[in-house]
N, C-alpha and C positions, 0 to 999 in steps of 0.2 A: 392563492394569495402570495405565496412565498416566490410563483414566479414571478410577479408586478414587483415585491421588492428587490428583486435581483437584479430585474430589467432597470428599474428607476435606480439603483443604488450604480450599475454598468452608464446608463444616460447621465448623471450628473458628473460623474466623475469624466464622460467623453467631453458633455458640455464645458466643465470647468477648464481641462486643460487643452479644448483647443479655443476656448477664450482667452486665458490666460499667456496660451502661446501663438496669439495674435489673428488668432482666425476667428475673432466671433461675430460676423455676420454669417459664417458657415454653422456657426455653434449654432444659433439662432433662428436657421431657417430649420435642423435637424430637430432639436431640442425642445424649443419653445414652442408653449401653447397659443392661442389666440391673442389673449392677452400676457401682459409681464409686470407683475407687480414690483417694489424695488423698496425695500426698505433701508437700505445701507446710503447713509445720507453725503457720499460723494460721487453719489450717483446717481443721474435723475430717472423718473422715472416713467418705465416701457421700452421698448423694444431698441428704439434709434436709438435712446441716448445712454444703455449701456454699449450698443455698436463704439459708439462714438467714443466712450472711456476706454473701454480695452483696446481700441485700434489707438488710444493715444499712449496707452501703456505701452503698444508692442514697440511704437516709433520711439518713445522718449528712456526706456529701460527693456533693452534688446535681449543682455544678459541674462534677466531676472530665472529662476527655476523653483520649482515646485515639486513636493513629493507628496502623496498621498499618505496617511499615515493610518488612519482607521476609517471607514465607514458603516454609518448603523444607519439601518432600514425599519419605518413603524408607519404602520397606516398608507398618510400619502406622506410620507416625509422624508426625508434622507438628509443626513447630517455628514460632513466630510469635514476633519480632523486633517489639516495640513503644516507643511512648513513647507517656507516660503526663503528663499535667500535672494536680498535686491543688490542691486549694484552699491558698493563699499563694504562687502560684506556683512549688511544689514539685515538680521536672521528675525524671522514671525510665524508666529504659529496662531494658525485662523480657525474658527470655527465655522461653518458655512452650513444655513440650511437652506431645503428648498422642498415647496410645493409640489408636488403633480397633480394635472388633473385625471381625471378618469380613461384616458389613451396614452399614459404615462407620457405628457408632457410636463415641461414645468413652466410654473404659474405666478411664482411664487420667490422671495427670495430676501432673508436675513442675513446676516454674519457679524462677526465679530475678530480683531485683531490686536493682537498683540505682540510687539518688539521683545522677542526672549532677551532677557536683561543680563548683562557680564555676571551676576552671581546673585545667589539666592539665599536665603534666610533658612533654607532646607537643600538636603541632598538629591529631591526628587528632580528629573526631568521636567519638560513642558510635554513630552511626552511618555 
């Protein structure tokens, strides 16, 4: 069991940042399973039309970079804990899960983002 989380928590983290860094119909042929479900509502959903979003990210914000920060592996799931820096120096830190199916592909796909804000009501980090 611990190896399928290892592999899946290794695959989504390949998938995310070569989607992110403008290659995800590669992500897509490697990564994704049969079907692609898409919950994140600027995004339509299945396979083409996130091709279609991230090759328009990689065109319209060249700059943009990504660091991985944590990942947790449960069942089929894997959750990836990032920040994110866009062009203006515009800094987010995302939550990201995803499905696998049973050949550890993914299937599946939530997230959540948020603009780290110039200052906080607390000394904690965003991470």
């Amino acid at each position: 069991m611990s190896e399928n989380l290892n592999r899946n928590k290794e695959n989504a983290i390949a998938f995310y940042r070569m989607s992110y860094e403008g290659n995800p119909r590669e992500a897509v042929q490697l990564y994704v399973g049969s079907d692609y479900i898409q919950h994140n509502p600027l995004v339509g959903d299945g396979k083409e039309p996130f091709i279609k979003y991230f090759e328009r990210m990689a065109r319209e914000y060249p700059d943009k970079s990504i660091e991985f920060v944590r990942e947790v592996a449960e069942g089929n799931l894997v959750v990836l804990h990032t920040h994110q820096v866009w062009p203006g120096n515009e800094e987010y830190v995302t939550m990201d899960f995803f499905r696998f199916d049973e050949s550890g592909k993914i299937v599946e796909h939530w997230d959540s983002m948020q603009q780290i804000p110039h200052s906080s009501a607390n000394n904690n980090t965003m991470y």
